[in-house]
DRENDO-1510 file (C-alpha; in Angstrom, 1 decimal, always signed):
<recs>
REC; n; res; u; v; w
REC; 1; UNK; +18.2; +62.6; +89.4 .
REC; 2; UNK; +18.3; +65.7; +87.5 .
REC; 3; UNK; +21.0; +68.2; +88.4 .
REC; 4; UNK; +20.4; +71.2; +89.5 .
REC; 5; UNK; +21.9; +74.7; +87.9 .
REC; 6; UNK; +25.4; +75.8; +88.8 .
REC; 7; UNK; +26.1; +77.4; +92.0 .
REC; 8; UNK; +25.7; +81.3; +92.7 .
REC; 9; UNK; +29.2; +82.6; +93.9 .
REC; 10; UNK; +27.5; +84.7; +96.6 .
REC; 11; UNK; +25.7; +81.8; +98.0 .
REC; 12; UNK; +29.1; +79.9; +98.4 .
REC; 13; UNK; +29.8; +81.2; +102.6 .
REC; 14; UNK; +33.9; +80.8; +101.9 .
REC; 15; UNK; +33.6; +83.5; +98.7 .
REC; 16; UNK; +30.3; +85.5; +100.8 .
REC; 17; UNK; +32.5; +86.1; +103.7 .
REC; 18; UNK; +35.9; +86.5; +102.0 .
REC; 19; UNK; +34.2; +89.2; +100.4 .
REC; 20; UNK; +32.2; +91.0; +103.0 .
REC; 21; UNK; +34.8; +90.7; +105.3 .
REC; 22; UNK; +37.7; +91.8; +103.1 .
REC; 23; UNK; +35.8; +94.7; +101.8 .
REC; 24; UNK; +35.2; +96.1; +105.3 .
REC; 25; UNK; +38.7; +94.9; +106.6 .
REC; 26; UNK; +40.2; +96.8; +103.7 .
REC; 27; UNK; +38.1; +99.9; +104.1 .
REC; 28; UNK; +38.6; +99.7; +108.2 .
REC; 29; UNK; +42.7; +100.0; +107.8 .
REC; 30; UNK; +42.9; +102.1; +105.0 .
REC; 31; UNK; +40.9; +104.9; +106.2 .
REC; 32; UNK; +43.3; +107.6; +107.7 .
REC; 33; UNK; +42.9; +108.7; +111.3 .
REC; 34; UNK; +41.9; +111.8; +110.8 .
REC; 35; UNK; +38.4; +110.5; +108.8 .
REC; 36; UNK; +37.6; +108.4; +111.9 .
REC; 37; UNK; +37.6; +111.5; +114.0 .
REC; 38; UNK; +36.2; +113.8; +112.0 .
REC; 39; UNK; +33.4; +111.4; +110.9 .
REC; 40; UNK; +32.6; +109.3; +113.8 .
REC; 41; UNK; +34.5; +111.0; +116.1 .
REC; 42; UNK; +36.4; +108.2; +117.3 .
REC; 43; UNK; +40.1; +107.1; +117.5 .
REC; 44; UNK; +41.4; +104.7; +115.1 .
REC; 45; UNK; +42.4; +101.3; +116.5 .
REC; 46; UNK; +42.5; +98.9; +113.9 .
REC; 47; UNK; +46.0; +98.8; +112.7 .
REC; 48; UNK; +48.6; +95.9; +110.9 .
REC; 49; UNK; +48.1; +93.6; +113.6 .
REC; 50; UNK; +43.9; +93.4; +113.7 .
REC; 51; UNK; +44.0; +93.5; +109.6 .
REC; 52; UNK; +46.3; +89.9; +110.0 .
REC; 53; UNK; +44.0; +88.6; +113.0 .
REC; 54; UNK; +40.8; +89.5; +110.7 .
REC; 55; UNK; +42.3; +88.3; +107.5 .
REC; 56; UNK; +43.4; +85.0; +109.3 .
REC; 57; UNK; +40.0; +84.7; +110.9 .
REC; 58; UNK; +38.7; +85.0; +107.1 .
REC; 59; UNK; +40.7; +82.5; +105.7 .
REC; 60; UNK; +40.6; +79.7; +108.3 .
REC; 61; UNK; +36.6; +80.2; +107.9 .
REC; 62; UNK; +37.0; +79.3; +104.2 .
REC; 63; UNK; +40.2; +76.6; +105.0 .
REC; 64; UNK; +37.2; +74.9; +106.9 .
REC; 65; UNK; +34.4; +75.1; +104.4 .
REC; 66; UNK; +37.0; +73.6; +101.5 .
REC; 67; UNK; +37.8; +70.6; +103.7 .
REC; 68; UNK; +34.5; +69.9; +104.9 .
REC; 69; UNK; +33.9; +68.4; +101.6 .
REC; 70; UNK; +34.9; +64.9; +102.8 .
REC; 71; UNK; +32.6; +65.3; +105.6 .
REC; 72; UNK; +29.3; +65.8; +103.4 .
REC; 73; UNK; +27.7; +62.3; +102.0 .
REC; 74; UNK; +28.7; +62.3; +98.0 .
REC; 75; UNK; +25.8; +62.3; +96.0 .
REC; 76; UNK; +23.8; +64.4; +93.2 .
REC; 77; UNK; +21.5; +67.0; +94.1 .
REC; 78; UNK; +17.9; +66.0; +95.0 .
REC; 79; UNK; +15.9; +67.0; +92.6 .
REC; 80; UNK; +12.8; +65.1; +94.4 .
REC; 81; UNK; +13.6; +66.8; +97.5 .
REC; 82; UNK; +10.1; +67.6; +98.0 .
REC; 83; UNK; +9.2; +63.5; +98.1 .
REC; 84; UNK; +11.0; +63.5; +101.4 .
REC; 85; UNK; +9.3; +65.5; +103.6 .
REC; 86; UNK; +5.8; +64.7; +105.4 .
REC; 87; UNK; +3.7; +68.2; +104.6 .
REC; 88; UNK; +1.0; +68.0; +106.5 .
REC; 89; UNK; +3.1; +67.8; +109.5 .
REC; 90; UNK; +5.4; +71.0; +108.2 .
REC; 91; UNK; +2.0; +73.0; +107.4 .
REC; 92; UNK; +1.2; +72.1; +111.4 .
REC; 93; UNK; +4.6; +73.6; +112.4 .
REC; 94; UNK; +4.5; +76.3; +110.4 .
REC; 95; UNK; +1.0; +77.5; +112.0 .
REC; 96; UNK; +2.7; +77.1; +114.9 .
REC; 97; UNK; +5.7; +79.2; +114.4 .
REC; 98; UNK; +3.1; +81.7; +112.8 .
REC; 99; UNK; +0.7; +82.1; +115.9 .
REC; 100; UNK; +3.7; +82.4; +118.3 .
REC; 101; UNK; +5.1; +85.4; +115.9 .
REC; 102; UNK; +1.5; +87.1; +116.3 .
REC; 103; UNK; +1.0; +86.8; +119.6 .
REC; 104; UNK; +4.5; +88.0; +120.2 .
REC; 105; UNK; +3.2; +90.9; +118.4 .
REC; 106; UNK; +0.2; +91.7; +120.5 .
REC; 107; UNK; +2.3; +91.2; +123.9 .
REC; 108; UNK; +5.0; +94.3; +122.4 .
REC; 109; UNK; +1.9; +96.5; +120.9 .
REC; 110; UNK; -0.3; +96.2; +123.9 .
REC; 111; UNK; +2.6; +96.9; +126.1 .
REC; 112; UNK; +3.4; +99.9; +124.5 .
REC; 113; UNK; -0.3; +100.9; +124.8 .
REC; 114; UNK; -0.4; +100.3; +128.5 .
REC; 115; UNK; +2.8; +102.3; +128.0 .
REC; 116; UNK; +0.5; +105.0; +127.0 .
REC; 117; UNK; +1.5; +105.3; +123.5 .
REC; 118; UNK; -1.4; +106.2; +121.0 .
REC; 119; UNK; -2.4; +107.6; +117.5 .
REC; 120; UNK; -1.0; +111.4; +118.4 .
REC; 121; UNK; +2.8; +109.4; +118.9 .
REC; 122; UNK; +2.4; +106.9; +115.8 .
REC; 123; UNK; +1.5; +110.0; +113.4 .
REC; 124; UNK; +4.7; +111.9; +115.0 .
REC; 125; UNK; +6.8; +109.2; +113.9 .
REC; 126; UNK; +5.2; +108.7; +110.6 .
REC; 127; UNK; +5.5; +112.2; +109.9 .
REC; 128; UNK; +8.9; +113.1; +111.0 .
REC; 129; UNK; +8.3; +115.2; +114.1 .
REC; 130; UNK; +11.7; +115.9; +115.8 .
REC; 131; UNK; +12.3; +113.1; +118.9 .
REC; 132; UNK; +9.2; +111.3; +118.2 .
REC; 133; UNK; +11.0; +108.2; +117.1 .
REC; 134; UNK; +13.5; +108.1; +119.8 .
REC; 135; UNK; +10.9; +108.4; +122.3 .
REC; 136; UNK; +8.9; +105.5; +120.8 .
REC; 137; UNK; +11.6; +103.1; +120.6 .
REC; 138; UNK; +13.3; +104.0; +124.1 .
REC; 139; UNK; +10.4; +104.3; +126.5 .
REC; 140; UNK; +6.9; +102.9; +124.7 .
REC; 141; UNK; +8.4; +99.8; +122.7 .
REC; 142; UNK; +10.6; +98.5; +125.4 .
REC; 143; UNK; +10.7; +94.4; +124.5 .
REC; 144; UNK; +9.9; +92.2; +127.7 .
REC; 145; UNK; +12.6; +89.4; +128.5 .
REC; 146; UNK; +11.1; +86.0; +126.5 .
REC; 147; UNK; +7.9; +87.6; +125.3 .
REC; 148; UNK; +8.4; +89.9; +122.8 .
REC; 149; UNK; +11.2; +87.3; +121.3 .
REC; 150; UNK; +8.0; +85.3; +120.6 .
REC; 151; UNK; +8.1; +87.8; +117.4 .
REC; 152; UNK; +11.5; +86.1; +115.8 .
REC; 153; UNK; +9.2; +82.8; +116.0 .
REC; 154; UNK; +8.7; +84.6; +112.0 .
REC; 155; UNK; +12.1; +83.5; +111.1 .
REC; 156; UNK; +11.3; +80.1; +111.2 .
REC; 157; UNK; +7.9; +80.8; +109.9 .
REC; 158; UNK; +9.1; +82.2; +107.0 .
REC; 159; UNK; +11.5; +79.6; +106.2 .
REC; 160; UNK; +9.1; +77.1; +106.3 .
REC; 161; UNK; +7.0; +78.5; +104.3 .
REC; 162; UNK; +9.0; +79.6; +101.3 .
REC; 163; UNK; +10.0; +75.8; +101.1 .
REC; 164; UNK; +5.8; +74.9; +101.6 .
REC; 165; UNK; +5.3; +77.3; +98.7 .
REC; 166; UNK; +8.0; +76.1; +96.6 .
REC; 167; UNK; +6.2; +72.1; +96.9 .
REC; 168; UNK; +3.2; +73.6; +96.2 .
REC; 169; UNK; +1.5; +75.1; +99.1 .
REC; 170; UNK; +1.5; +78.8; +98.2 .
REC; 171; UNK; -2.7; +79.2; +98.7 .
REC; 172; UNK; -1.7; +78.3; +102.6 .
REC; 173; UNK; +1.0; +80.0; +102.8 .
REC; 174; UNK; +0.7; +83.5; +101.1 .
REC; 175; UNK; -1.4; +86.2; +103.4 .
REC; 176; UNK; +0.9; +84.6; +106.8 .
REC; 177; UNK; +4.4; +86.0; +104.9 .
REC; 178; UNK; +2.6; +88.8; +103.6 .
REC; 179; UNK; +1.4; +89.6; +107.4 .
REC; 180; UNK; +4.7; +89.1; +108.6 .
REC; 181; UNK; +6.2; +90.8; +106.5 .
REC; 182; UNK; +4.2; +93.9; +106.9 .
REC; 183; UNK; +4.5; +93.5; +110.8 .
REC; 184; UNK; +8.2; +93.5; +110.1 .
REC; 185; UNK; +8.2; +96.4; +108.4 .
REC; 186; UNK; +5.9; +98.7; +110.6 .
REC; 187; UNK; +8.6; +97.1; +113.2 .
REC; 188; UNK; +11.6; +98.7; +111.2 .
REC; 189; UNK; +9.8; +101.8; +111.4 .
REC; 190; UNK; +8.6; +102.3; +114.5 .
REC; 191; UNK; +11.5; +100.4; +116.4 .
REC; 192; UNK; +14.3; +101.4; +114.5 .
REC; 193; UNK; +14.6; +97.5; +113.9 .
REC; 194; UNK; +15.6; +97.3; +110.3 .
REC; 195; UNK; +17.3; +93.8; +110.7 .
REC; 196; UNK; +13.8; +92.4; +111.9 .
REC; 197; UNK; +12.9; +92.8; +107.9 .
REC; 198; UNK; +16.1; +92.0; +106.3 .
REC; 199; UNK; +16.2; +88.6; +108.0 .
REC; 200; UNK; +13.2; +88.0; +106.7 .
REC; 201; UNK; +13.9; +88.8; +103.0 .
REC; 202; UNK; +17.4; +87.1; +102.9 .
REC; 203; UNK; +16.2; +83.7; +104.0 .
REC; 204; UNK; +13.2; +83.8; +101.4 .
REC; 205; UNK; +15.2; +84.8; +99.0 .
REC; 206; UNK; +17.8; +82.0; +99.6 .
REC; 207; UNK; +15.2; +79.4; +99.4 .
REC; 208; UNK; +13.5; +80.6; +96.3 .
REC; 209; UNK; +16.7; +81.1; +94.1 .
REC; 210; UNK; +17.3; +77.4; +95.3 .
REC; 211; UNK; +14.1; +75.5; +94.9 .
REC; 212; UNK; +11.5; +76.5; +92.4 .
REC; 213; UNK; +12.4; +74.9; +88.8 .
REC; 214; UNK; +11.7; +78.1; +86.9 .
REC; 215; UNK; +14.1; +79.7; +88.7 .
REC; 216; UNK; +17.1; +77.1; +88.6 .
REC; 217; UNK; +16.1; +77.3; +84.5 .
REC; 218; UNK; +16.7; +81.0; +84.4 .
REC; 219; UNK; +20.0; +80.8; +86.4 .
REC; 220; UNK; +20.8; +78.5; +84.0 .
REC; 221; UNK; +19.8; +80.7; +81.0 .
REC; 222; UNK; +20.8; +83.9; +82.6 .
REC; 223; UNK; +23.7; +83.1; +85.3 .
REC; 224; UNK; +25.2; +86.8; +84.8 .
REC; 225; UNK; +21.6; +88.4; +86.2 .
REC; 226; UNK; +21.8; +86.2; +89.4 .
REC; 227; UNK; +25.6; +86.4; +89.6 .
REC; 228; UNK; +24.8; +89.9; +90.2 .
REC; 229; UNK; +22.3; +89.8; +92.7 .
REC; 230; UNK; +24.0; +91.6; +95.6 .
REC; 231; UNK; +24.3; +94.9; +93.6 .
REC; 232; UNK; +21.0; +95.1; +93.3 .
REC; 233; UNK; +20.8; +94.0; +97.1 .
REC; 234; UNK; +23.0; +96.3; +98.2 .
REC; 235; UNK; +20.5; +99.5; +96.4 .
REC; 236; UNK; +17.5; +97.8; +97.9 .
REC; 237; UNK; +19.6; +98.3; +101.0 .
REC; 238; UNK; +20.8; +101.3; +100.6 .
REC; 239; UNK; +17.2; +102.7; +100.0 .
REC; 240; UNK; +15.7; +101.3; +102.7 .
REC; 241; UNK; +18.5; +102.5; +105.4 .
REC; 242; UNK; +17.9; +105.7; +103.7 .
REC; 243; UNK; +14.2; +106.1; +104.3 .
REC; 244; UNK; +15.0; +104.4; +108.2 .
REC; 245; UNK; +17.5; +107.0; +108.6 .
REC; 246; UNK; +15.1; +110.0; +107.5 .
REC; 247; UNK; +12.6; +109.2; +110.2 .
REC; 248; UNK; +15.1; +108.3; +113.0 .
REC; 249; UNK; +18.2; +110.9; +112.5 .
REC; 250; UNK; +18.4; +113.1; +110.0 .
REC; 251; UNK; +15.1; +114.7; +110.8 .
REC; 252; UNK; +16.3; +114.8; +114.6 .
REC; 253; UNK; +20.1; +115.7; +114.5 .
REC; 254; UNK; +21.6; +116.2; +111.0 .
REC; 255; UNK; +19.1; +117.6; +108.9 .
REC; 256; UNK; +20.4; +121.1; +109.6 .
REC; 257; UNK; +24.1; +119.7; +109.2 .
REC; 258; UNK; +24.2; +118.3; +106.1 .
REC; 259; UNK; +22.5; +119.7; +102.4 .
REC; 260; UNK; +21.9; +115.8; +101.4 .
REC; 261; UNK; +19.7; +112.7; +103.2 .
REC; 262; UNK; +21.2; +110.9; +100.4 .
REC; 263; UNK; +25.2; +111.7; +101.0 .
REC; 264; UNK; +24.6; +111.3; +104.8 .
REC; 265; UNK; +22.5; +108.1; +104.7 .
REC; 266; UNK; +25.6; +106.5; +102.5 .
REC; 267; UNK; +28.4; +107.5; +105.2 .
REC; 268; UNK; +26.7; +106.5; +108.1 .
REC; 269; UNK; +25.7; +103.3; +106.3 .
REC; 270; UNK; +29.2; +103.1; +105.6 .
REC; 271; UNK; +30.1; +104.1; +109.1 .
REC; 272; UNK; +28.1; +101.2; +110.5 .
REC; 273; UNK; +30.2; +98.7; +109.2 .
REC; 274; UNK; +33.8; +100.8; +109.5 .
REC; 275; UNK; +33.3; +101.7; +112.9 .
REC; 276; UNK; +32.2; +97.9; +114.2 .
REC; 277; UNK; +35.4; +96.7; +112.7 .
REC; 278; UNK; +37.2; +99.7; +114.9 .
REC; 279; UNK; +35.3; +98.6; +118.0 .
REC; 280; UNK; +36.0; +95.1; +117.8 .
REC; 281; UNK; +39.9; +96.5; +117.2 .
REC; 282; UNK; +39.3; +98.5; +120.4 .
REC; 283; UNK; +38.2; +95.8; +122.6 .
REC; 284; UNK; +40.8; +93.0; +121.7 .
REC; 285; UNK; +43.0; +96.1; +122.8 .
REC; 286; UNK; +41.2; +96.0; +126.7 .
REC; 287; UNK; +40.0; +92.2; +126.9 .
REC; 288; UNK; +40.2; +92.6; +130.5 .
REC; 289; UNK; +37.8; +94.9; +130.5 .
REC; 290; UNK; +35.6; +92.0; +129.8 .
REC; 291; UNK; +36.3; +90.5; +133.5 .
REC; 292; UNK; +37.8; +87.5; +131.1 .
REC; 293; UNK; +34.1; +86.7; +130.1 .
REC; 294; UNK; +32.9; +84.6; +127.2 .
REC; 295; UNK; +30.6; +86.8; +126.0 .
REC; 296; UNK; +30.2; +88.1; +122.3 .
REC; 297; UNK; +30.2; +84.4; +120.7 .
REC; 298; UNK; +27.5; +82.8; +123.3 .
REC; 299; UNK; +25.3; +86.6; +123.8 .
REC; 300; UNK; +22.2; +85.1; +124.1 .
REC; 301; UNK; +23.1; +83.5; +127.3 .
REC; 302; UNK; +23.4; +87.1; +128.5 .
REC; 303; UNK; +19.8; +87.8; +127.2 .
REC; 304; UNK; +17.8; +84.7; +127.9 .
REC; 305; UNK; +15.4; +84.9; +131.5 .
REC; 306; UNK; +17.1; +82.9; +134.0 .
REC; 307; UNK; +20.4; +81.6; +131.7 .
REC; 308; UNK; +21.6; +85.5; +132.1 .
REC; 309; UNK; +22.2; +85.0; +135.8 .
REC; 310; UNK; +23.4; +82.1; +135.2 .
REC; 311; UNK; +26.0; +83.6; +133.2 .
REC; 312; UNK; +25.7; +86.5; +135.7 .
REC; 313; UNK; +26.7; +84.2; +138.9 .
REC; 314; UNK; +29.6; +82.9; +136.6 .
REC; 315; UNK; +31.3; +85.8; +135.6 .
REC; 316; UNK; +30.4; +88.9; +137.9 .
REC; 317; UNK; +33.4; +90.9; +136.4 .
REC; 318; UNK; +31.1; +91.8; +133.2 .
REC; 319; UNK; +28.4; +93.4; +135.3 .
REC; 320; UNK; +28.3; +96.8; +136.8 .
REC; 321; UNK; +24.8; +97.7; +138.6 .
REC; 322; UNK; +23.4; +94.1; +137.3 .
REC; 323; UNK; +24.0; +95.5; +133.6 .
REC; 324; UNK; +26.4; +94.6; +130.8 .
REC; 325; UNK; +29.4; +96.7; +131.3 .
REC; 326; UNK; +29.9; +96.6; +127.4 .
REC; 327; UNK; +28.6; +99.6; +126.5 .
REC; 328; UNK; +30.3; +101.4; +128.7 .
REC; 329; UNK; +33.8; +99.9; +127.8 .
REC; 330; UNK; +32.9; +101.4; +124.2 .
REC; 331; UNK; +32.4; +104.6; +125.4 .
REC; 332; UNK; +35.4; +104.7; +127.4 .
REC; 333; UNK; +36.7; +104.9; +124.0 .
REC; 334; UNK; +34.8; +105.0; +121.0 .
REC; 335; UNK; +31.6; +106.8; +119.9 .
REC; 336; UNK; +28.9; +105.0; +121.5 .
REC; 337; UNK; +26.6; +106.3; +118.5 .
REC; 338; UNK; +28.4; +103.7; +116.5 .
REC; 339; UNK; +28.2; +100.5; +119.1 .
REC; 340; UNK; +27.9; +97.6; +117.2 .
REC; 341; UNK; +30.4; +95.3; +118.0 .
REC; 342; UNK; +32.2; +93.6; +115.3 .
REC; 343; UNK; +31.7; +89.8; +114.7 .
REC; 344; UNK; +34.6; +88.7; +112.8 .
REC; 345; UNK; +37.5; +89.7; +115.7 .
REC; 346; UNK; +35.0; +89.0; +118.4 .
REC; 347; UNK; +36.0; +85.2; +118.9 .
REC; 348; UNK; +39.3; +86.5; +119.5 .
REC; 349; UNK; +38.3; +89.2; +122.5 .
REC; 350; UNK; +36.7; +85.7; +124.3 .
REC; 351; UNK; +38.9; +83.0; +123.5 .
REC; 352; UNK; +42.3; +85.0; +122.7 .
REC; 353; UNK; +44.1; +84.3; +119.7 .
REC; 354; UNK; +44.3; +80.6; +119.4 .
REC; 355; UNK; +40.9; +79.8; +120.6 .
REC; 356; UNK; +39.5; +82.7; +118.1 .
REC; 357; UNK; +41.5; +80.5; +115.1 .
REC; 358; UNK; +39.4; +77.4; +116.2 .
REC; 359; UNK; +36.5; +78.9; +117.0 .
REC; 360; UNK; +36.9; +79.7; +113.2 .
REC; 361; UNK; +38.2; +77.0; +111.8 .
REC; 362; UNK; +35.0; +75.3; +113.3 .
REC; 363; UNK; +32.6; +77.4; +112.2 .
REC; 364; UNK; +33.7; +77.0; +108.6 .
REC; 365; UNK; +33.6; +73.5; +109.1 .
REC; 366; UNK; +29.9; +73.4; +109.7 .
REC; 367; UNK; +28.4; +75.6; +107.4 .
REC; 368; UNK; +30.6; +74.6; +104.4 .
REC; 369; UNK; +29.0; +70.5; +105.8 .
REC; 370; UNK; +25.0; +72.5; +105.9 .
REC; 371; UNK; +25.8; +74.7; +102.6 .
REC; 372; UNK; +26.5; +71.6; +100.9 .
REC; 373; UNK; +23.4; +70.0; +102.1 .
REC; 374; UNK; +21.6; +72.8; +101.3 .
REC; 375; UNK; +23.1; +72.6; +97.7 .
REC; 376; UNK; +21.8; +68.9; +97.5 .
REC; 377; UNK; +18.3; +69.9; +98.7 .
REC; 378; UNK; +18.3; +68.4; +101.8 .
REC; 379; UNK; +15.6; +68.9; +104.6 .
REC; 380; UNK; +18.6; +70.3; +106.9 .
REC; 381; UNK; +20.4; +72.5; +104.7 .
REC; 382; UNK; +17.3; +74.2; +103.7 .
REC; 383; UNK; +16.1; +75.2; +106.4 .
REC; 384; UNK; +19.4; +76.1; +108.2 .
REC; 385; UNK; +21.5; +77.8; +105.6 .
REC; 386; UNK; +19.5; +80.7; +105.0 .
REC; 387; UNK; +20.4; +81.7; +108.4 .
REC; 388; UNK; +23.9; +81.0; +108.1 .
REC; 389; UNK; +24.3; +82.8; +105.0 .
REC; 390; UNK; +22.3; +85.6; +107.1 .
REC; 391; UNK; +24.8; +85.7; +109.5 .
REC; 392; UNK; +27.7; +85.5; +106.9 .
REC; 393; UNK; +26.1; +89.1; +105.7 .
REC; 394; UNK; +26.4; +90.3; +109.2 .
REC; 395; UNK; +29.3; +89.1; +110.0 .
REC; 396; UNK; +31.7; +92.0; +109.6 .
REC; 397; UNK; +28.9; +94.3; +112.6 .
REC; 398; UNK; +28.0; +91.4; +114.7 .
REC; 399; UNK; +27.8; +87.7; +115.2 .
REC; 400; UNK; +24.2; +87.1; +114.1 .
REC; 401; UNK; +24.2; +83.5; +115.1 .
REC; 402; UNK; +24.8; +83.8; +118.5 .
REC; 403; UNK; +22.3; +86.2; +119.0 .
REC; 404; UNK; +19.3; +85.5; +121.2 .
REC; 405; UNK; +16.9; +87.0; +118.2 .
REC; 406; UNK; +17.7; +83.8; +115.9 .
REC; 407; UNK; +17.8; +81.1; +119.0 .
REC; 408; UNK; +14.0; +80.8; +119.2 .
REC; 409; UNK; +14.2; +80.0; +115.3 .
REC; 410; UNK; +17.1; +77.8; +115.3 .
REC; 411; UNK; +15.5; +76.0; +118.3 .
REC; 412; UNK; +12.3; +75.5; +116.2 .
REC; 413; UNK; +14.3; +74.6; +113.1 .
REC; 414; UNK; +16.2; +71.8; +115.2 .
REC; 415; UNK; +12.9; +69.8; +116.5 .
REC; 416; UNK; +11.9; +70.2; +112.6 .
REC; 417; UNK; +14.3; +68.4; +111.1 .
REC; 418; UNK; +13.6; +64.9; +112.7 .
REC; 419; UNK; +10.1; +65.7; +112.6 .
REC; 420; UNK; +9.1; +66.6; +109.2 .
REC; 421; UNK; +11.8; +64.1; +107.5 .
REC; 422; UNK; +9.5; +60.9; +106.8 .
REC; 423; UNK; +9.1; +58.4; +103.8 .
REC; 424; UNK; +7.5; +59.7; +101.3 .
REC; 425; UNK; +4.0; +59.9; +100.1 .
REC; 426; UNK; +2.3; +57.9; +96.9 .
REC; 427; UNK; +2.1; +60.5; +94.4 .
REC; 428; UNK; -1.9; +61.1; +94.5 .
REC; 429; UNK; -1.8; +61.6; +97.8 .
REC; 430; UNK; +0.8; +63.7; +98.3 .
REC; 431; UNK; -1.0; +66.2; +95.6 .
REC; 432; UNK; -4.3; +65.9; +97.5 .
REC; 433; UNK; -2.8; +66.6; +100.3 .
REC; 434; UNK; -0.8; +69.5; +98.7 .
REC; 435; UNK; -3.8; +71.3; +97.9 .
REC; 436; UNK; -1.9; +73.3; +95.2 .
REC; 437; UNK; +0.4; +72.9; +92.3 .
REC; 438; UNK; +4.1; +72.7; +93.0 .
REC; 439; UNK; +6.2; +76.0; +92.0 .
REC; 440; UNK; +7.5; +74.1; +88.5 .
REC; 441; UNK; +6.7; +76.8; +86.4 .
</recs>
């Protein structure tokens, strides 16, 4: 089997989250007091002690993916991956994943129609006028409990068919992730919702600096360009928060405060990631406040029809008025502009110290035992790890993988990897079948 190129450091998740998570660690304790009230108008909790506890939580992550080594099969990477997997059977499932993500659509958009909204309210958002994308988010594109999450059915989609397109199905696969895309997009704009596109682009990305041959010949050739990568992530980014921002606060609130969209858009990008780590310092200050509910590390029970009350029934100290009482525990004492939550100190708020070790301890375990999979071109590891390494990213503002938004995709994902793993195909057959040429060149 011919070996693949070296590995990318960023796609590594022990050096991806050591270094996301110590940047906004660092940033979060070394920031004086006076910045967090002046800037976010906020107190400053994290102090000495949630810089160890986040630092510890860092470093057991990567303690697990170094000794999950011995748990992944030895073996060279699979060159022949794409001998392994019955196509015709993942061009089936990802129609499927692509026709729940439209319809999803159609539920939100004619809901907001019935809402009332119309042309006069789309041009007000496209065009800057003051409140009109507040209004659209908060009263016309409402989402409706296990409909509108039909959309993140596109997750899946789109990871299956980066690796279709990368065995040679691109002429099937092409206009759906263009569509997607584009609905994502017009999502990000007239939702506020710019995770719906980056989690989208990430997992595409992942896959195609993994699989297509040209590309594992340029990393070869070039390993500086793609060691590089998340600088030029980190502009695209920047640019994108930036033109989000325009539409949704500056030409609302600041635009009269501040001389530059540009200056602004960087601190409150900055501030998004700053303040989570303070509000996750803030609440493993008041964990009672909670009512002693596992809550931030299983969240999508709390979203899901019928599992919230469930999770309701179980622990009625986190509900006030049959709502979440978390928002207003951050506003109690933080600025509730700010609210994201946090992710790496999180496991701590709902399983206290030792259980916030384990929890991960255990989670490096498993995605060091998928990344390597993922390395070796397994079925598994491909179409898992892009959403790990997703989550990774997000890691330092919220903990991505427990969020109900990735559950229909990880669901989906789960049923494919028993089904789509089959003996493979004699090689005129499989290119008949194919319809294409494989991404080799």
């Amino acid at each position: 089997m011919e070996k693949v190129a070296g590995s990318i450091w960023w796609l590594h998740p022990g050096a991806l989250l050591t270094t996301v998570g110590g940047l906004v660690f660092a940033a979060a304790w070394g920031l004086p007091a006076t910045l967090y009230e002046s800037q976010w108008k906020s107190a400053k909790y994290f102090d000495d002690t949630t810089l160890f506890l986040g630092m510890a939580a860092i470093l057991l992550f990567a303690f697990g993916v170094a000794v999950s080594r011995p748990l992944a099969r030895a073996g060279e990477d699979n060159a022949n991956w794409a001998n392994d997997v019955d196509w015709p059977r993942t061009v089936s499932l990802f129609r499927v994943c692509t026709w729940l993500c439209y319809t999803g659509y159609v539920i939100w958009v004619g809901a907001a129609i019935s809402r009332g909204a119309n042309l006069e309210l789309v041009k007000g958002v496209l065009t800057g006028e003051k409140d009109m994308s507040y209004l659209m988010k908060d009263t016309y594109l409402i989402t409706l409990g296990g409909l509108t999450t039909l959309t993140q059915f596109g997750i899946a989609a789109v990871i299956l068919g980066c690796v279709l397109a990368c065995a040679g199905y691109w002429q099937i696969v092409r206009m759906p992730l263009l569509t997607m895309l584009v609905l994502a997009v017009v999502r990000a704009v007239f939702n506020s919702e710019r995770l719906a596109v980056i989690e989208l682009v990430v997992p595409a990305a992942v896959l195609v600096l993994q699989l297509p041959k040209v590309t594992l010949q340029l990393r070869r050739e070039y390993p500086a360009v793609f060691h590089a990568v998340p600088f030029a992530a980190a502009i695209g980014v920047f640019l994108m928060f930036t033109g989000s921002e325009y539409l949704r606060s500056w030409v609302n609130f600041y635009a009269d405060r501040s001389d530059s969209i540009w200056e602004f858009a960087a601190a409150r990008l900055f501030g998004y990631y700053v303040t989570a780590a303070n509000n996750s310092a803030f609440l493993l200050n008041h964990p009672e406040a909670l009512g002693n509910a596992p809550y931030f590390t299983v969240l999508f029970l709390w979203r899901f029809p019928v599992l919230n009350s469930v999770m309701r029934d179980l622990f009625p100290g986190m509900m006030i008025e049959n709502r979440d009482r978390f928002a207003d525990i951050l506003e109690a004492g933080t600025n509730p502009e700010f609210n994201n939550n946090g992710g790496l100190l999180l496991p701590y708020v709902d399983f206290d110290v030792f259980g916030g070790m384990i929890y991960w301890l255990a989670a490096g375990l498993i995605c060091g035992w998928v990344y390597r999979r993922f390395r070796r071109n397994q079925l598994s590891g491909l179409l898992f790890y892009p959403i790990l390494l997703l989550s990774l990213l997000e890691a330092p503002r919220i903990i991505y993988w427990a969020e109900g938004r990735v559950i229909p995709a990880f669901a989906m994902l789960l049923l494919a990897v028993p089904l789509l793993r089959v003996s493979p195909l004699p090689g005129a057959l499989l290119e008949q079948k194919r319809g294409g040429r494989p991404c080799e060149a």
